[in-house]
Every structure is written in structure tokens, then in C-alpha cells.
LUMVEXVO-334687 format. One record per residue (C-alpha): residue number from 0; chain; x negated, y, z. Coordinates in nm, 3 decimals, decimal comma, m for minus. Each point is the difference from the previous one (the first is absolute). Layout:
<rs>
R    i  ch       c1       c2       c3
R  NUM   A        X        Y        Z
...
</rs>
This chain:
<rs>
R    i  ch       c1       c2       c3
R    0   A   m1,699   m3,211    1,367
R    1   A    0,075    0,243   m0,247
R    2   A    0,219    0,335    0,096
R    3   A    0,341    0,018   m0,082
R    4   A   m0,036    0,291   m0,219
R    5   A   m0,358   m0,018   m0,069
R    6   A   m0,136    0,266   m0,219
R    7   A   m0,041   m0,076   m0,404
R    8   A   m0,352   m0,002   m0,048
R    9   A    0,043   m0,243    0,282
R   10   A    0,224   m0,256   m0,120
R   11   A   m0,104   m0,354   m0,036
R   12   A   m0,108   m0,076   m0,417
R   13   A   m0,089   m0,406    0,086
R   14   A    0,297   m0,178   m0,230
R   15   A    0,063   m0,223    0,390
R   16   A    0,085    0,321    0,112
R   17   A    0,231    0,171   m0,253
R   18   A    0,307   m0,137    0,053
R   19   A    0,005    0,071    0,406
R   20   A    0,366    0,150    0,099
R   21   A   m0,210    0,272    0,188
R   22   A   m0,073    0,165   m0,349
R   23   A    0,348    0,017   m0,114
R   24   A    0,072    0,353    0,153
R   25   A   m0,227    0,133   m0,278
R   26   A    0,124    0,329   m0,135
R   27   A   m0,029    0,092   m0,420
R   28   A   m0,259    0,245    0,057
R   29   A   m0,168   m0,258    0,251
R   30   A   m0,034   m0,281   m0,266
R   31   A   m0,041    0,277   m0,249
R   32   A   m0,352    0,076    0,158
R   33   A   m0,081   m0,389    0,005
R   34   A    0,026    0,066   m0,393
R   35   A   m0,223    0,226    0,039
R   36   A   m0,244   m0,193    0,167
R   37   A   m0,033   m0,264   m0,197
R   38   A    0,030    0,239   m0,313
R   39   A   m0,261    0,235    0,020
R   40   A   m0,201   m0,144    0,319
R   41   A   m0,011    0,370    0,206
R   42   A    0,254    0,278    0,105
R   43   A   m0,027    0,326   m0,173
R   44   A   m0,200    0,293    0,195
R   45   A    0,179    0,172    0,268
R   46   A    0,276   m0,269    0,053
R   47   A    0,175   m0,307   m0,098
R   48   A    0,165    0,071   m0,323
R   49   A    0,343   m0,015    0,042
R   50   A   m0,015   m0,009    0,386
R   51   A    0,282    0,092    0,220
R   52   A    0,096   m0,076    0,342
R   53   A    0,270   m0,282    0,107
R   54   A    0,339    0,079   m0,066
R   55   A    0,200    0,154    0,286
R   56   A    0,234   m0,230    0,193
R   57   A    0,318    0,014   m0,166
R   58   A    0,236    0,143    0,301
R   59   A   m0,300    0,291   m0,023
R   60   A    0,048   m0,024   m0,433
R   61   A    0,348    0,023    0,030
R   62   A    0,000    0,318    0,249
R   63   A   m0,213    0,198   m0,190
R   64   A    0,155   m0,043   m0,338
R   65   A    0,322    0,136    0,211
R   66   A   m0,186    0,296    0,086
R   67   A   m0,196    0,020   m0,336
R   68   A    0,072    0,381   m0,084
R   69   A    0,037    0,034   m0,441
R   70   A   m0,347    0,024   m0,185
R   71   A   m0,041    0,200   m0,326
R   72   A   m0,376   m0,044    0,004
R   73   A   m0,124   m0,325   m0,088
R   74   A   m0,376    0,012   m0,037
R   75   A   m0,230    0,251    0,159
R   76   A   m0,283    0,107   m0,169
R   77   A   m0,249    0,198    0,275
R   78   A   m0,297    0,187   m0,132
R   79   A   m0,212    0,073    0,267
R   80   A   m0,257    0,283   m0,026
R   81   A   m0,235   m0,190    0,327
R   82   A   m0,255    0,318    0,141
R   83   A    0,256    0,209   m0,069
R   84   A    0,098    0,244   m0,253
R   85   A   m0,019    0,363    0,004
R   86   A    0,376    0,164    0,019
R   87   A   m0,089    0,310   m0,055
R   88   A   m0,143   m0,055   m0,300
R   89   A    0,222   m0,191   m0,167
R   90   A    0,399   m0,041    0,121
R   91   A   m0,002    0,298    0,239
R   92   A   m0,240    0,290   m0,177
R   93   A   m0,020    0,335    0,164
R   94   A   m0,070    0,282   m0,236
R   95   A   m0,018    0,249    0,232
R   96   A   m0,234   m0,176    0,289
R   97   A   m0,315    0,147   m0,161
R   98   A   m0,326   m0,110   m0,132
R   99   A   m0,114   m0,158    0,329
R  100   A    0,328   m0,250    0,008
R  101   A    0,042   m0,060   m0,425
R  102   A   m0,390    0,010   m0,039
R  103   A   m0,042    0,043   m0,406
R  104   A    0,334   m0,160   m0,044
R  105   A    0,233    0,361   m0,179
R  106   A    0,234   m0,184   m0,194
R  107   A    0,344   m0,135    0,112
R  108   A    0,242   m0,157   m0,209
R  109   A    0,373    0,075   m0,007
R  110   A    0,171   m0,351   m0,055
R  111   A    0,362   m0,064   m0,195
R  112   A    0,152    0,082    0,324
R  113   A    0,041    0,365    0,113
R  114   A   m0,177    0,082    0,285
R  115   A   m0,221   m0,284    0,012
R  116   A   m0,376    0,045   m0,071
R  117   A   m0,320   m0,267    0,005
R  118   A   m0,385    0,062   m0,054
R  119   A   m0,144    0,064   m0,321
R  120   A   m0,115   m0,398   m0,003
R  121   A    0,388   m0,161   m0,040
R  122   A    0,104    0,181   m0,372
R  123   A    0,186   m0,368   m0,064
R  124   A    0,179   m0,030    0,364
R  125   A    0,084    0,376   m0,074
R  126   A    0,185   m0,114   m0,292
R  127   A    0,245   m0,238    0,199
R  128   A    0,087    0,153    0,351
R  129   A    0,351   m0,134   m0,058
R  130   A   m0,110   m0,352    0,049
R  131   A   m0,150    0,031    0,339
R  132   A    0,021    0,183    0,361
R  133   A   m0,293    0,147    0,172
R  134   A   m0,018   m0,007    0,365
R  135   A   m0,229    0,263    0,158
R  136   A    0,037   m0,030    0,354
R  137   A   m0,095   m0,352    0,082
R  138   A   m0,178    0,037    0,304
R  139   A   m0,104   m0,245    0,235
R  140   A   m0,322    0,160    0,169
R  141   A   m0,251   m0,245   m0,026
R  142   A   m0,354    0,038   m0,115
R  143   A   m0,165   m0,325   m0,033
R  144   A   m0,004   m0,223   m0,332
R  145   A    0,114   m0,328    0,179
R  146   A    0,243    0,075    0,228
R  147   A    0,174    0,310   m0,217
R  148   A    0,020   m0,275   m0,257
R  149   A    0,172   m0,240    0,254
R  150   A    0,261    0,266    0,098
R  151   A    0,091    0,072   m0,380
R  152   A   m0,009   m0,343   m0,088
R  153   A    0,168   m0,131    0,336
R  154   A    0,161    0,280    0,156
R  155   A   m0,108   m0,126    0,284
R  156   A   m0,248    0,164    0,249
R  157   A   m0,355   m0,153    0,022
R  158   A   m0,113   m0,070    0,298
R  159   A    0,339   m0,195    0,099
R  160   A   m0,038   m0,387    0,144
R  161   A    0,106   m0,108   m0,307
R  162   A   m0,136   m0,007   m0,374
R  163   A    0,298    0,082   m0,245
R  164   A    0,009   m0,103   m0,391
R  165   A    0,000    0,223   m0,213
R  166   A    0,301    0,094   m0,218
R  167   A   m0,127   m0,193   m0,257
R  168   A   m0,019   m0,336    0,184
R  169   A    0,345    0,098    0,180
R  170   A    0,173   m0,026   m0,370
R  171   A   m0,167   m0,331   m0,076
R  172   A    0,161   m0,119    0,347
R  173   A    0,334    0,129   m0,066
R  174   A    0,071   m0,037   m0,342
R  175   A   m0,203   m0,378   m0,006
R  176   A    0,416   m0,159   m0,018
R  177   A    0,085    0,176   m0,298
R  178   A   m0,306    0,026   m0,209
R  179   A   m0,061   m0,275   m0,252
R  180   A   m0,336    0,152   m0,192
R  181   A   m0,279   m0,243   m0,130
R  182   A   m0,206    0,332    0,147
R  183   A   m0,059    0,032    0,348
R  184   A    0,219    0,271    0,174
R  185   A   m0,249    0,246    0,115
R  186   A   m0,277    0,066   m0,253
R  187   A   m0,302    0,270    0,043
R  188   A   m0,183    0,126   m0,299
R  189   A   m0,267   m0,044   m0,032
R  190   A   m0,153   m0,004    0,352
R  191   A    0,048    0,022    0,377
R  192   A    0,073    0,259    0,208
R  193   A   m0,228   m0,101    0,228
R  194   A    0,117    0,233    0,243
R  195   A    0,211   m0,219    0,219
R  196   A    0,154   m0,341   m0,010
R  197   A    0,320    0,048   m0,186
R  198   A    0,152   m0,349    0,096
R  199   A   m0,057    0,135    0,329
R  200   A    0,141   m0,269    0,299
R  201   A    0,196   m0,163   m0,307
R  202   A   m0,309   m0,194   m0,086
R  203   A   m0,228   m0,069   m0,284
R  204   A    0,288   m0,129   m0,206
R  205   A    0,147    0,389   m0,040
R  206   A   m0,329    0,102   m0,121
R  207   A    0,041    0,120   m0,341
R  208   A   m0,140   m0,180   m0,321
R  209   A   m0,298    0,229   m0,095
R  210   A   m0,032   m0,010   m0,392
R  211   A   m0,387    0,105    0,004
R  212   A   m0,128    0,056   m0,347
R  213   A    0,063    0,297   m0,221
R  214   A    0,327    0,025   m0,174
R  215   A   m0,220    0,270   m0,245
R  216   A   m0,243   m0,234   m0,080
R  217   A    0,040   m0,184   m0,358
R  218   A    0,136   m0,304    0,199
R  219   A    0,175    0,024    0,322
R  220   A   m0,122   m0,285    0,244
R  221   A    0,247   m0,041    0,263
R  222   A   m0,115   m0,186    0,313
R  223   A    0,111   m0,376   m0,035
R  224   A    0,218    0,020   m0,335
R  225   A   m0,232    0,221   m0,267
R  226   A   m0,379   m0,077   m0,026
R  227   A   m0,265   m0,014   m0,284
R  228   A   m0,154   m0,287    0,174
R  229   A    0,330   m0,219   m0,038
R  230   A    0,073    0,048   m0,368
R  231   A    0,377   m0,059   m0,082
R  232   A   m0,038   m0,340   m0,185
R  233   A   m0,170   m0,179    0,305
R  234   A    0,219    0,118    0,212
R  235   A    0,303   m0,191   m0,127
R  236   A   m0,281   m0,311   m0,091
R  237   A   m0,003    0,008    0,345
R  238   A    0,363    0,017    0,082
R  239   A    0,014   m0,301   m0,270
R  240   A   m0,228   m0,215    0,164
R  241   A    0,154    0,045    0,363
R  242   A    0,369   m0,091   m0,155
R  243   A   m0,189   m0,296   m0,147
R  244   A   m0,183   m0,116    0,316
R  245   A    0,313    0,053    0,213
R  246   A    0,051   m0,356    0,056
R  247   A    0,142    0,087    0,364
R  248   A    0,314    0,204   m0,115
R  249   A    0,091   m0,269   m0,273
R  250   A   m0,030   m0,261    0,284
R  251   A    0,122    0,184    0,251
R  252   A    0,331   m0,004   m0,151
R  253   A    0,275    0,295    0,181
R  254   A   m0,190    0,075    0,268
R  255   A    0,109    0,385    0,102
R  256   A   m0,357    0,118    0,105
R  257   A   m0,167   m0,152   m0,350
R  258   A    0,289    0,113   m0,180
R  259   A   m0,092    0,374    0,174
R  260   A   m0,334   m0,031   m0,053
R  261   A    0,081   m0,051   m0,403
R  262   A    0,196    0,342   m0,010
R  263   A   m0,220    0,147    0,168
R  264   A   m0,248   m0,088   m0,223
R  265   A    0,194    0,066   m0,297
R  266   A    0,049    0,386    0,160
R  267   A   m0,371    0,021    0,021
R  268   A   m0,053   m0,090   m0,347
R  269   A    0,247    0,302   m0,106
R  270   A   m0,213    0,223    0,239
R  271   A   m0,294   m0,063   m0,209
R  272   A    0,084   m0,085   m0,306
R  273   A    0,338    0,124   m0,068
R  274   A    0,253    0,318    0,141
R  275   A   m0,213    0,059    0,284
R  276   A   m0,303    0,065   m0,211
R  277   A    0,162    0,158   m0,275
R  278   A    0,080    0,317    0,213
R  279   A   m0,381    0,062    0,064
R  280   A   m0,040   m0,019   m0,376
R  281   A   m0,041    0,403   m0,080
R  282   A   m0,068   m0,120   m0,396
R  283   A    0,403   m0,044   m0,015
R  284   A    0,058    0,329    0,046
R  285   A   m0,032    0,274   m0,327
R  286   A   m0,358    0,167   m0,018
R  287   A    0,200    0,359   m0,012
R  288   A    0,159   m0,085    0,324
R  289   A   m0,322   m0,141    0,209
R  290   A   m0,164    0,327   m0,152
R  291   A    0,262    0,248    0,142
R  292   A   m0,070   m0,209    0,329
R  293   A   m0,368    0,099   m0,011
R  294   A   m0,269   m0,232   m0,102
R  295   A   m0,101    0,003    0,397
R  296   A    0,034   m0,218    0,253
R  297   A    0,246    0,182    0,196
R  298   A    0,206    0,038   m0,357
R  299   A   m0,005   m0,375   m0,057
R  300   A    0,091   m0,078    0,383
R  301   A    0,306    0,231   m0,076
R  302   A    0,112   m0,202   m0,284
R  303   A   m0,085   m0,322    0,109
R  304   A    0,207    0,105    0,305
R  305   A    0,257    0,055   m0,228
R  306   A   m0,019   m0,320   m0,125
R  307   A    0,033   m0,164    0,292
R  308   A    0,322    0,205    0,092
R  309   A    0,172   m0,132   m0,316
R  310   A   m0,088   m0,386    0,178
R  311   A    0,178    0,131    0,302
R  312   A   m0,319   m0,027    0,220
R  313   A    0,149    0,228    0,342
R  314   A   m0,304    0,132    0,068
R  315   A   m0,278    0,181   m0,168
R  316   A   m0,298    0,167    0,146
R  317   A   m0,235    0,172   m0,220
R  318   A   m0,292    0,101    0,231
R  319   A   m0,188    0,321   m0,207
R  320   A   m0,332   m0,101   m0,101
R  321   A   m0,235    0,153    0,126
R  322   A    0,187    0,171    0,257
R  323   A    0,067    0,385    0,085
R  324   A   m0,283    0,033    0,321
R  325   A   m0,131    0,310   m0,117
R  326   A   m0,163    0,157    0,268
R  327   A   m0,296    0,149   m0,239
R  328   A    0,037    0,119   m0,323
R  329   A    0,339   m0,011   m0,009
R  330   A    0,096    0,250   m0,335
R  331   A   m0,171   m0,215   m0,194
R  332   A    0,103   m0,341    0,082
R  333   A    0,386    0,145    0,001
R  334   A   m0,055    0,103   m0,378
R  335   A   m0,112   m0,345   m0,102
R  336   A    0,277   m0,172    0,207
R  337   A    0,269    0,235    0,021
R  338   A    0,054   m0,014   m0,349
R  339   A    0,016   m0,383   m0,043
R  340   A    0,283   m0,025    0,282
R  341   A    0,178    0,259   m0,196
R  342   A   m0,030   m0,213   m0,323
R  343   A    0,101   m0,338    0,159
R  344   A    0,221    0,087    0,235
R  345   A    0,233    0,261   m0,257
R  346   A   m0,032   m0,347   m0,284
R  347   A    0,114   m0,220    0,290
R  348   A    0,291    0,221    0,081
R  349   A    0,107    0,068   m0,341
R  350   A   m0,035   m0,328   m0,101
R  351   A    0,236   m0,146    0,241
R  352   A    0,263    0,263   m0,045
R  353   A   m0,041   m0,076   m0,360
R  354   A    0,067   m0,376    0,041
R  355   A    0,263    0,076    0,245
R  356   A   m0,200   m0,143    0,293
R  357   A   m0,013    0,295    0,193
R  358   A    0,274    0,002    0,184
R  359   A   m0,056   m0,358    0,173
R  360   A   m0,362    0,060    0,042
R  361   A   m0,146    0,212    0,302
R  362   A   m0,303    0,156   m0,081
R  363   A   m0,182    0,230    0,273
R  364   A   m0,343    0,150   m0,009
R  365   A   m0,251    0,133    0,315
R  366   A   m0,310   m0,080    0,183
R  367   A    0,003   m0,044    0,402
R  368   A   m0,042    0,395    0,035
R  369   A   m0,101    0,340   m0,172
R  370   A   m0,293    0,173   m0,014
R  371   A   m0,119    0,313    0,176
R  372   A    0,157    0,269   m0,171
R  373   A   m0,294    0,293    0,061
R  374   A   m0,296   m0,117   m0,205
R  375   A   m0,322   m0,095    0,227
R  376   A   m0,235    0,110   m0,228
R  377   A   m0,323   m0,049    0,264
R  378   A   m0,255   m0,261   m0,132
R  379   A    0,019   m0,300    0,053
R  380   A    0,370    0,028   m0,144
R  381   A   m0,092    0,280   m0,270
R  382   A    0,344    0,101   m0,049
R  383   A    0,209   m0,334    0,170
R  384   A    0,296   m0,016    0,156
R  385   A    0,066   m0,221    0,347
R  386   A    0,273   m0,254    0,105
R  387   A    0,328    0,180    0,068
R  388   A    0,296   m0,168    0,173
R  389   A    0,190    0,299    0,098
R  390   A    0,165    0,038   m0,345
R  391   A    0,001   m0,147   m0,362
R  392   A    0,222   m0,138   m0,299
R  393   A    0,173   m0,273   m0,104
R  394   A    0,157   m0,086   m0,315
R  395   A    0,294   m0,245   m0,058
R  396   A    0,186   m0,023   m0,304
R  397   A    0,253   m0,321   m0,143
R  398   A    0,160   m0,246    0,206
R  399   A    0,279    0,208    0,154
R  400   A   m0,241    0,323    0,068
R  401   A    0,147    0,304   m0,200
R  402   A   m0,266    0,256   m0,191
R  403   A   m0,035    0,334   m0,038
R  404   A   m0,033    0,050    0,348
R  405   A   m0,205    0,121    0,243
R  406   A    0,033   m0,111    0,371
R  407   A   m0,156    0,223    0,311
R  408   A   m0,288    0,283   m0,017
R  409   A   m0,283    0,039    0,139
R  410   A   m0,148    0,312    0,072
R  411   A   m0,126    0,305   m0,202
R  412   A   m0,388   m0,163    0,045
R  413   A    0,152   m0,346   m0,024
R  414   A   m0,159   m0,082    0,340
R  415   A    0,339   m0,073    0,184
R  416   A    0,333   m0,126   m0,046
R  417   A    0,237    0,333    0,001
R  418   A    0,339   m0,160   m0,051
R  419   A    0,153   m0,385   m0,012
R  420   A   m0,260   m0,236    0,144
R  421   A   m0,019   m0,306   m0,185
R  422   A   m0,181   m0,332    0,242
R  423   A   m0,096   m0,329   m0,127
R  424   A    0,328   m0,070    0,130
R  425   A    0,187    0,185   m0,168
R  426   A   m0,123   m0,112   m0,356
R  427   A   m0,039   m0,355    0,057
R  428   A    0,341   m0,041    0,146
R  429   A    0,127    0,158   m0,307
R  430   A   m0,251   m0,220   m0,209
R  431   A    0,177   m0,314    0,206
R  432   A    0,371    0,121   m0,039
R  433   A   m0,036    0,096   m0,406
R  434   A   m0,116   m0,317   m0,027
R  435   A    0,263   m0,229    0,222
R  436   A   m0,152   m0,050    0,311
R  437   A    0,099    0,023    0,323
R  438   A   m0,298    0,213    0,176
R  439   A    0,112   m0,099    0,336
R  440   A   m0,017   m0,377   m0,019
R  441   A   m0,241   m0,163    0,167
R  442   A   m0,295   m0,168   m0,105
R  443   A   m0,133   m0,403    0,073
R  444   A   m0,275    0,046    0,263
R  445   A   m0,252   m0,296    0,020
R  446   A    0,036    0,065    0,416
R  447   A    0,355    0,046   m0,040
R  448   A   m0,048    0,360    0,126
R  449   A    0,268    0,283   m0,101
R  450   A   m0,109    0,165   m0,337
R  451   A    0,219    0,188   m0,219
R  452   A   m0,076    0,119   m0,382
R  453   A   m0,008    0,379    0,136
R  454   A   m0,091    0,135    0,323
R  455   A    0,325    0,030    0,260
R  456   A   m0,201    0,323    0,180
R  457   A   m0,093    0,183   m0,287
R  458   A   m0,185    0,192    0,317
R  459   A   m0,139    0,335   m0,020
R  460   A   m0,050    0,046   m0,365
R  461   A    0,180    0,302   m0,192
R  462   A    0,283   m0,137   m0,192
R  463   A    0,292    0,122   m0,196
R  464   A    0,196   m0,344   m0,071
R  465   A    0,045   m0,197   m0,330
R  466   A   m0,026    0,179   m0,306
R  467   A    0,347   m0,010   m0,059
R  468   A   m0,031    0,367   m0,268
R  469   A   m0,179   m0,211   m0,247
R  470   A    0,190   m0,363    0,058
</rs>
């Protein structure tokens, strides 16, 4: 006997078994994945594209939308720095701290905002301080890759009974009613964090759509809807011959599962071959622009981010490549990096507030922690700086975030926070309220056991409250 809700990639395909009144309750996104099945024949890498959880029961619908504060940010874009990114030597430089702190680094740039200075790397971000905020007393005191990226991500502590989504997969959950995208509603470029599970206890169905590829390379093959081994033309021969062959939806008649199954199919088909798969087309955009980008990876993610933000994906992740672990030779990997986030990160920023985007799109900008602000320049690490949860920086800009700002301090060595502790808290309830939800609702448990998007007991960890000076 089959389930009453059984999952999709469950459901019965034998024609005897289509029309059963069980399979009624299917959902648009549910018989939009069916599409997809019988489409392309696999799910896209690191999730069902498209996949979102059930809709809530309507009495629990109805409540929230009462409580539903006002949102001015409509997609997120997150660039995450994963191994985490010196802060003193980019968005919180101290001149003064001496050779064995700044290493060779003796320049720092004065920005288009008085009294705000960078690192000699970030001449472009220097240029447009008035567009974002920098945070530089994020603190949360954690040390280790994984679970520091859990608590930045979550906001959660690790360690608790329960694994929480990240923020990522919460905004596919909440916003799943309202958005209507051919694209799924939490998208990572191009990779992974690997870090954690960011579904979390939400299931496999929150995990985000992974592009994979290389949105640099001369063709950008997206997992499941770009490749060069599926050329264009025989992917719609194939869509032909399936609408040809479909002798079960002409005899079928109006049956509401086949006629699902059809749209679905049909939204599929867009996904590859039309809207969906336009957006990951780069060679729309003007050469001048994709140049000012940077002809990097990290460039392109930025503008193919970008692009998705103009389909009204929710939320972007754009994962660094190559990360910022730079325990050993750190000087020089910062002045072949550094510069590249400056580059794709000012064009993103710019080019939003340019196409008046900015102010509905949230973009913010850290790793899970800092780095060791004295230099450890004992071999192995020949000049390296170590993990450092204790203090670092955040930027935000756009979606309801003011710039030219700068929020908290951290000490004269950048080793502590000396005045407005910001937690994981702090900025991801902010995050949730810019962007219309309600950070204390509660979240569906498989167990039915009480979660809620944020942490009730934000417990012992220094925090100075929503960052209402920028908001």
C-alpha cells in the first residue's frame, strides 16, 4: 500500500496507477519535479532542483502572514569567504600595530567616506564606502572551521540536540509560498560548502542547487540545465519526441495528476532550455561589463549572482574558490585573492546600485572567523596567521542596510572586541527582519520537536542586539 504522502521520486509511474485519488494532494513544485524526472532522467548536484518542503497548514499560513513583519530585501546574495579571512588586513587595518601584526602590508587606503580606511588590496571598494557598512566586532569565539561555520550560518550553537539549516535553506522554507522562479530558491555557486549540512533537520529537499562548473570558463555548464555533452538542438529533439510518444496524457484525458505532470514538464523545459537557462548565459552580458567583473571565477560568480537576483532567486551563496585557510604563507596568497574580491565584489555592488537593484537586494560578505592578528612567522607557517573567533568583519550593503558606516571596534591590535559586540544573532536576525521574516517562528521538525529559526537563549555569547544604527 502506498503512503499517503509518499515522497516524489516515490510515486507510482505504471499508467494503472496514475489516476489513484491518493496522488491528488500533489503540490506544483511536487509534480514540477516529476517533470523533471522524466525530462532530464537525474536531479541536479546538491539537491532537487526546485525542491522545497510541503506547504504549512493553512491555520499555521494564515498566522504567520499576520505576524509577517515588512521586507525591503528580497534576495540575499551571501559571499562567504569559508577558512576565513584575515580582518586585519583588509576591513579593519591597523596602521599603528607594527610590523609583527601588518607584516609587509604599509599601505592603507582612505575610502570616499571620512574616517574610514581599508588595506592597500581594496583601491575599488575604497572608491564606494557609501554603498556598504562594515561591521568589525562580530565575535562569536569559536575556533574550529565546522562548527564556527554552523554558528554564522545558523546562529545556533553546535553541539545542541538538534541540527539547524542554515539561513540559506531557512529562506527557501519561508519564502517557498510566494516565489514563482523557474530557478530553484536557494542556489550556491559554484560549489558546496562542505562544511555542514545547510538543509540541516529540514531535509535533503532544502539543500541548495549546486551549479558546479565554471561561470569563467568559455561556456558555463550548470549542473542539470547547461552541458557540452547535451548540445541545445537534442535537447528539444528530445523534448519533441517525448510530446510525441505521450500517448498516456492524450488518453488520459483531464486527469489532475497527468495534467500536473504536463506543467511540470513544460517548467522543466524552460529550466533548460528557456528563462531558467538564459540567466547562466554570461555571453548576454557586454564584454566591458564581465571585464570590470574580473575575468576570474570569483568575478563571474559575482555577476552571475547578479543575474540570478534580477530572476528573483531569494537566495544566493557564492562560496570563494579556493577558500581563505591560510595558515602558511599567508601575504602572498592575500595579494592574489584579496585583490579579486575587491574587483568582484566593488562591480557587484556598483552594478546593482546602478540598475537600481540595490536597495531590494541584501548582500553581506565574511568567512566563519578572522585570522590571528600577530603574524606566526615560525616554520611550518613562515609568516601565517591562525583561526581567530574572538573578533572579525562583516560587510552588508543593499537590501535595507545603510553605507558609510562602520558598526563596533575592536581593539588597538584588533585581537578583541572593544566596544558593541555584534553575535551571529545579532546579524542574522537583522538579515531575517530586512528581509520579512519573522526570526522567532518556528520551524517543521521531522520529530515534531520545538525548533525556532533563531535560538530563544541566545546563552552566554557577547551581544549588543540588532543592528538597528545601520537598518
Amino acid at each position: 500500500m502506498i503512503p499517503p504522502n509518499p515522497p516524489i521520486w516515490s510515486l507510482p509511474t505504471h499508467p494503472n496507477h496514475l489516476g489513484m485519488s491518493l496522488s491528488r494532494s500533489i503540490d506544483r513544485r511536487g509534480a514540477m519535479q516529476i517533470g523533471l524526472f522524466s525530462t532530464l532522467g537525474f536531479l541536479g548536484r546538491g539537491g532537487a532542483m526546485g525542491s522545497t518542503p510541503p506547504a504549512a497548514p493553512p491555520d499555521a499560513a494564515a498566522a504567520a502572514k499576520k505576524t509577517k513583519p515588512s521586507a525591503k530585501a528580497t534576495t540575499v546574495i551571501q559571499i562567504f569567504l569559508w577558512g576565513g579571512m584575515s580582518h586585519s588586513d583588509t576591513w579593519d587595518p591597523k596602521p599603528d600595530a607594527g610590523y609583527d601584526y601588518n607584516g609587509p602590508l604599509k599601505k592603507f587606503l582612505s575610502t570616499n567616506v571620512p574616517g574610514i580606511q581599508l588595506s592597500e588590496w581594496f583601491l575599488e571598494l575604497a572608491k564606494q564606502a557609501d554603498k556598504y557598512s562594515l561591521i568589525r566586532s562580530m565575535t562569536h569565539g569559536n575556533n574550529g572551521h565546522e562548527t564556527a561555520a554552523y554558528l554564522v550560518q545558523t546562529a545556533h550553537a553546535p553541539g545542541d540536540r538538534l541540527a539547524y539549516p542554515s539561513v540559506g535553506a531557512v529562506f527557501a522554507h519561508m519564502k517557498e509560498q510566494e516565489y514563482k522562479g523557474s530557478l530553484p530558491p536557494y542556489v550556491v555557486l559554484t560549489k558546496p560548502q562542505g562544511r555542514f549540512s545547510e538543509e540541516g533537520f529540514l531535509g535533503a529537499r532544502l539543500k541548495p542547487f549546486a551549479t558546479g562548473g565554471d561561470p569563467n570558463a568559455s561556456r558555463f555548464e550548470v549542473e542539470g540545465i547547461v552541458s557540452r555533452r547535451v548540445a541545445d538542438a537534442r535537447q528539444e529533439a528530445r523534448r519533441d519526441l517525448l510530446a510525441s510518444l505521450d500517448t498516456l496524457r492524450k488518453s488520459a484525458g483531464d486527469d489532475p495528476l497527468v495534467r500536473a505532470s504536463q506543467a511540470a514538464r513544460t517548467e522543466a523545459y524552460e529550466m533548460i532550455l528557456g528563462k531558467g537557462r538564459e540567466v547562466f548565459d554570461l555571453s548576454k552580458e557586454k564584454p566591458e561589463l564581465r571585464d570590470r567583473y574580473g575575468r576570474h571565477t570569483f568575478g563571474q560568480d559575482c555577476l552571475a549572482a547578479r543575474r540570478m537576483a534580477e530572476a528573483g532567486v531569494p537566495y544566493i551563496v557564492i562560496n570563494y574558490p579556493g577558500g581563505w585557510d591560510t595558515h602558511s604563507n599567508h601575504f602572498q596568497t592575500m595579494g592574489r585573492q584579496a585583490p579579486q574580491l575587491d574587483q568582484g565584489l566593488a562591480a557587484l555592488l556598483a552594478d546593482l546600485h546602478d540598475r537600481g537593484m540595490l536597495d531590494t537586494t541584501l548582500v553581506w560578505c565574511c568567512g566563519e572567523f578572522g585570522r590571528g592578528p600577530k603574524v606566526d612567522w615560525q616554520p611550518p607557517w613562515n609568516g601565517g596567521r591562525n583561526h581567530h573567533g574572538k573578533v572579525f568583519s562583516v560587510l552588508v550593503a543593499g537590501g535595507g542596510f545603510k553605507g558609510g558606516h562602520v558598526v563596533g571596534a575592536s581593539d588597538e591590535k584588533a585581537m578583541e572586541v572593544a566596544e558593541r559586540p555584534v553575535s551571529p544573532t545579532d546579524l542574522l536576525g537583522s538579515i531575517y527582519q530586512l528581509a520579512g521574516i519573522d526570526s522567532k517562528a518556528s520551524l517543521p521538525h521531522p520529530m515534531g520537536l520545538e525548533a525556532h529559526i533563531l535560538p530563544k537563549d541566545p546563552g552566554k555569547a557577547p551581544s549588543g542586539g540588532l543592528l538597528t544604527e545601520i537598518m
